[in-house]
C-alpha positions in Angstrom: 224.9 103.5 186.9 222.0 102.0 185.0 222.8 101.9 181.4 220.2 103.2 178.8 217.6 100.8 177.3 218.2 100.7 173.5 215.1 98.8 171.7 215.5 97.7 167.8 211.9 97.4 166.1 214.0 97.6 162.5 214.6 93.9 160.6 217.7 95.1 158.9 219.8 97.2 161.2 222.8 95.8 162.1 222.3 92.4 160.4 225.1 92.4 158.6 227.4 94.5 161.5 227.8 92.2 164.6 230.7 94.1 166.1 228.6 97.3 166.1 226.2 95.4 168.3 229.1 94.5 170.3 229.8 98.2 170.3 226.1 99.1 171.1 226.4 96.3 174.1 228.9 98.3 175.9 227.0 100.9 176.7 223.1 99.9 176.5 221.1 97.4 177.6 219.6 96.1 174.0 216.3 94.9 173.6 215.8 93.0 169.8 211.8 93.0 169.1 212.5 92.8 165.2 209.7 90.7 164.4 207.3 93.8 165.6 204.7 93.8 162.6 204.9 96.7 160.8 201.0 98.2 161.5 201.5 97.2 165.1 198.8 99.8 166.9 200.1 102.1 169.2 199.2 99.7 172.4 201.1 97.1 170.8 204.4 99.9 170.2 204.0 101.3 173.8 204.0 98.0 175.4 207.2 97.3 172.8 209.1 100.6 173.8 208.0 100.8 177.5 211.5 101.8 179.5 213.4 102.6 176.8 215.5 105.7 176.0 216.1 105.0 172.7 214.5 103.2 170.0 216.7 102.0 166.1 213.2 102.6 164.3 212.4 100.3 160.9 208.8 101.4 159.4 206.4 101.9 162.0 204.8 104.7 163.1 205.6 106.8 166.3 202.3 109.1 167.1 202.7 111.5 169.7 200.6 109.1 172.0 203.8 106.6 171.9 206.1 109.3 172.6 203.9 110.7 175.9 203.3 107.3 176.9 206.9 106.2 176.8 208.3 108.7 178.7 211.7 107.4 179.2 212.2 107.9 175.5 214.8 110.3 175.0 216.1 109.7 171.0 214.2 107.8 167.8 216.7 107.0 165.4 214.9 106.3 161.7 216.6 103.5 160.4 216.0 104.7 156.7 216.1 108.0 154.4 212.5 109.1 154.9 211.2 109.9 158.9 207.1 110.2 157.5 206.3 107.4 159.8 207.3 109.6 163.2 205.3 112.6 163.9 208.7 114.8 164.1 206.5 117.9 165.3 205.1 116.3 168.7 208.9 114.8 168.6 209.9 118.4 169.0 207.5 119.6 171.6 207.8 116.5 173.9 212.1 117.2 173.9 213.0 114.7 171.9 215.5 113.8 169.2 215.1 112.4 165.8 217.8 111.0 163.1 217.5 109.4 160.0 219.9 107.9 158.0 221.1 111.0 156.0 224.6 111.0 154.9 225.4 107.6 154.7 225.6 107.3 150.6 222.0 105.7 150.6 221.8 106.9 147.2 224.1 104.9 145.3 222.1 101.6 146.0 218.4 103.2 145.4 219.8 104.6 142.0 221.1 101.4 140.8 217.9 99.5 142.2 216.5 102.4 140.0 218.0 101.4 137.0 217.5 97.3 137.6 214.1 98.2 137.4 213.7 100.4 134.4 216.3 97.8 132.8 213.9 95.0 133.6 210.7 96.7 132.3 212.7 98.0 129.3 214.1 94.9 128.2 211.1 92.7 129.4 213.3 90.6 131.6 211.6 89.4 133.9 208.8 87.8 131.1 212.2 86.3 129.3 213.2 84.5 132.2 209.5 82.9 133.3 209.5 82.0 129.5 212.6 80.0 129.6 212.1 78.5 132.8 208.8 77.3 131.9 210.2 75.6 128.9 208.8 77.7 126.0 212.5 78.5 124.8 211.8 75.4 122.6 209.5 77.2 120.9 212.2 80.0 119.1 208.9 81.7 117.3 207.7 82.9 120.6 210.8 85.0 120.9 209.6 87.9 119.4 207.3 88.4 122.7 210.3 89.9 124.5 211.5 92.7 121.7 212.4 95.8 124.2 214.0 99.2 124.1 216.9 100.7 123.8 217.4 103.5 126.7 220.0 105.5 124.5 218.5 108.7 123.2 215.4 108.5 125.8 214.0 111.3 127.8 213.9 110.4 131.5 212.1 112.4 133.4 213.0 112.8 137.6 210.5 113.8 140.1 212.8 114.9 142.6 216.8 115.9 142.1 218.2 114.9 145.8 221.0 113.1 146.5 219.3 109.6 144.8 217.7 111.9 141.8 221.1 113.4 140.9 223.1 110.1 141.3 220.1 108.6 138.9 220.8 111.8 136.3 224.4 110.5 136.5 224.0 107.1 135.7 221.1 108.1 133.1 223.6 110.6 131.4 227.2 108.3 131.6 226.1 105.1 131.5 223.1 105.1 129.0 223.3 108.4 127.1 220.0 109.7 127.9 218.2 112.9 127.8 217.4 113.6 131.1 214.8 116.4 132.6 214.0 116.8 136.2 211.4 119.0 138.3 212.4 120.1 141.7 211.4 123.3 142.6 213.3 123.3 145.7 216.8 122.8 143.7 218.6 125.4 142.6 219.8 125.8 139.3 223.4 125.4 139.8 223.0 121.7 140.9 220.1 121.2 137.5 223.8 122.9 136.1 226.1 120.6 137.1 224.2 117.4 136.3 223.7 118.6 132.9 219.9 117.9 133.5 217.5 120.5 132.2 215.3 122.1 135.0 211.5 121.8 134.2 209.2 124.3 135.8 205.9 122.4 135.5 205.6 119.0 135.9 202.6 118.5 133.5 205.5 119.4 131.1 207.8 116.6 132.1 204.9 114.1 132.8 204.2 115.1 128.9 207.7 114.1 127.3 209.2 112.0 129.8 209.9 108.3 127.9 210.3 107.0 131.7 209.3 108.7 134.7 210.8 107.6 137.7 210.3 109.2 141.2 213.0 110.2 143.8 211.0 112.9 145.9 210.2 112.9 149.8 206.7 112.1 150.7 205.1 115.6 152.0 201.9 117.0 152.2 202.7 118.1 149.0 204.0 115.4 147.2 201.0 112.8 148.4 199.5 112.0 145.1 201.4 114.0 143.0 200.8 111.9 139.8 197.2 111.5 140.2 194.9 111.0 137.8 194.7 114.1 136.5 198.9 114.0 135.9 198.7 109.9 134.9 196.1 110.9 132.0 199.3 113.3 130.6 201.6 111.0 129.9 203.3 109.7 126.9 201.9 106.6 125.8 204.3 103.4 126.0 206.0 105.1 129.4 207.7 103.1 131.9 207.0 104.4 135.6 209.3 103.9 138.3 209.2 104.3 142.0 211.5 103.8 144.8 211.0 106.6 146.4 207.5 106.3 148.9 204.0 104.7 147.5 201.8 107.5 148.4 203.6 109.7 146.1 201.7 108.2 143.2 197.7 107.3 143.3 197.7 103.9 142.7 194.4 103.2 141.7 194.9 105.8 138.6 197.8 104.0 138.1 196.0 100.7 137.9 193.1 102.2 135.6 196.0 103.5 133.1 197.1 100.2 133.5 194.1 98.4 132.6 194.1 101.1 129.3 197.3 99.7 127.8 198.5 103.5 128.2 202.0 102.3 130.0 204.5 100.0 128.7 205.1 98.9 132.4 205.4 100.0 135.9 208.3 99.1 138.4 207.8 100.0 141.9 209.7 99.4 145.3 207.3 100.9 147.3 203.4 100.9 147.6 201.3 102.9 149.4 200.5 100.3 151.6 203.1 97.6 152.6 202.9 94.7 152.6 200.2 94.7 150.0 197.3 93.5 150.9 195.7 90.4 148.3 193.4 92.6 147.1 195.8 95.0 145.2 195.0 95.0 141.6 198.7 96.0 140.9 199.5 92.7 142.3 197.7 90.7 139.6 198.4 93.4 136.5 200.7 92.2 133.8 203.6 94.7 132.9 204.3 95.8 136.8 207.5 94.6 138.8 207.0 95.0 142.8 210.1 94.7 144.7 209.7 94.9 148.7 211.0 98.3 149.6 214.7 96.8 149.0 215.9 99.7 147.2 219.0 100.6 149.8 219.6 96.8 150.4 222.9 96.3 149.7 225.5 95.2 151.9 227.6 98.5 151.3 224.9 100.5 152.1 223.4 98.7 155.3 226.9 99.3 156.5 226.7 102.6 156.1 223.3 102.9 157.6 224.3 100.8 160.3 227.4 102.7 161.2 225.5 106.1 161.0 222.7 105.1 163.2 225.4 103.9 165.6 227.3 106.8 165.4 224.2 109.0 166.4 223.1 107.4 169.3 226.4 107.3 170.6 227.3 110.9 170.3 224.0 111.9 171.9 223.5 109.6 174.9 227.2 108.3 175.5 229.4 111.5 174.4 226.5 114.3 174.7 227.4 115.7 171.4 225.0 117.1 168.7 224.4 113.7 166.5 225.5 114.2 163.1 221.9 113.3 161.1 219.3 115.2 163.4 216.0 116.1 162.4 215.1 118.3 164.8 217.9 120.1 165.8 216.1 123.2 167.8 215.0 120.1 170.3 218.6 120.9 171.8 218.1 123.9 172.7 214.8 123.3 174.3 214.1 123.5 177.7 211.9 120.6 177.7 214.7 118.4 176.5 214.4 115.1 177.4 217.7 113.9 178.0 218.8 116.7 180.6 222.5 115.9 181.2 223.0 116.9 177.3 224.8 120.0 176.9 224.5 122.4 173.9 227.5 122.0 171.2 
């Protein structure tokens, strides 16, 4: 019996988990294109997937095209926390099965790369550092440059109270006795509750007394450009911004005008709206912004995890025909048009 074709398009999976490719070996044939660019066209994906049953997916985009060309494809497993980049509906419809990386503690990384950042902008590090290394520490006047703030006592404000937003309420809370606010309509109160965070209703109301903002929301059709202009123009003046959640989320060319106004103190993202950046973005050349690549989740303990739960999921469905743990889709299973037929229903 043939075994299935398993393709990686992701850099990062398994990178640091070389007996789970051994695993993986056993029962597919593995096919590494990991050096696929990330706005590879859909010609250039098709030709990349074409045989394959199942694809370990890193950030490029699955349009229904791929999936009808490729019509061995039976499972895409997201090798991330967000799926945006796979049209999940024409997933559905064609019969097959999407996963992410949901459950695998994610979270705890992204929330400390949270904090690293709002540390950094807070404290000015990253300035300090060029400073020194440049030789100006033997000028002890120019010191005063790097004078931060204290995060005890601030209000930080979360777009977003998931899994990350409530493990960045924690730290805030514990580690750093802030004041912390959230908006999440899609929350219930108990959870607000038991983070001691205090629910806001309206985000013009948290944009408005938030000391840092920092974003930890899906990107939706309602959430692309939540804090546009019309938001950015409501905030405190001196506020430091964070994202590492998705760059559409915020419009970055208010951002860079509120910039350019010396509204913000500074602005630390992990994620643009486009990435990579192309040369042209202004946020690229603004003083007061830290851009880290999307590295949010990379820690080793995490890619584990992520590793180990992609693994997991493929398995179950094509090797054991069991429901995979972290399915998008689940009604796909009980669909008729199903791609992988000798599944059966758990």
């Amino acid at each position: 019996m043939r075994k299935f074709r398993l393709t990686i398009t992701s850099p990062a999976f398994c990178r640091f988990s070389p007996e789970l490719m051994t695993e993986l070996s056993k029962y597919f044939e593995v096919v590494e294109v990991r050096d696929l660019p990330v706005d590879a066209d859909d010609y250039e994906i098709i030709r990349t997937l074409d045989g394959s049953d199942a694809v370990v997916l890193g950030m490029h985009r699955i349009s229904r095209k791929v999936m009808e060309s490729v019509n061995a494809l039976k499972i895409i497993a997201r090798y991330g926390l967000g799926y945006e980049n796979v049209d999940v509906k024409a997933a559905t419809e064609l019969g097959i099965v999407v996963t992410y990386c949901r459950f695998t503690g994610e979270e705890v990384s992204v929330a400390e790369h949270t904090f690293a950042l709002i540390l950094a902008a807070a404290k000015k590090i990253v300035e300090a550092n060029e400073y020194v290394k440049s030789g100006g520490w033997r000028d002890m006047t120019q010191r005063i440059k790097f004078v931060g703030y204290e995060l005890s006592g601030k209000t930080l404000g979360i777009i977003g109270l998931g899994h990350i937003g409530r493990e960045v309420a924690k730290i805030a809370r514990r580690g750093f006795n802030m004041r912390v606010i959230a908006y999440d309509p899609y929350v219930p109160d108990e959870v607000f509750k038991e983070y001691g965070v205090e629910r806001i209703a309206d985000l013009d109301e948290l944009v408005k007394r938030s000391d840092i903002i920092t974003i930890h929301a899906a990107l939706t059709k309602e959430t692309y450009n939540l804090l546009n202009a019309e938001k950015l123009q409501k905030v405190k003046e001196g506020v430091i911004i964070v994202n590492t959640a998705r760059g559409g989320i915020i419009d970055e060319k208010a951002l860079v005008k509120l910039l350019k106004e010396g509204r913000t103190y500074y602005i630390a993202l992990d994620v643009l709206a486009r990435e990579p950046p192309t040369p042209d973005n202004e946020l690229l050349r603004l003083p007061n912004v830290i851009i880290t690549p999307h590295t949010a989740a990379f820690t080793y303990e995490a890619l584990r995890r992520m590793d180990e739960g992609v693994v997991d999921d493929i398995i179950k469905f094509l090797v054991k025909k069991e429901k995979p743990l972290r399915i998008v889709n689940p009604e796909v299973l009980d669909s008729p048009r199903i791609r992988f037929k000798e599944f059966y229903k758990v």
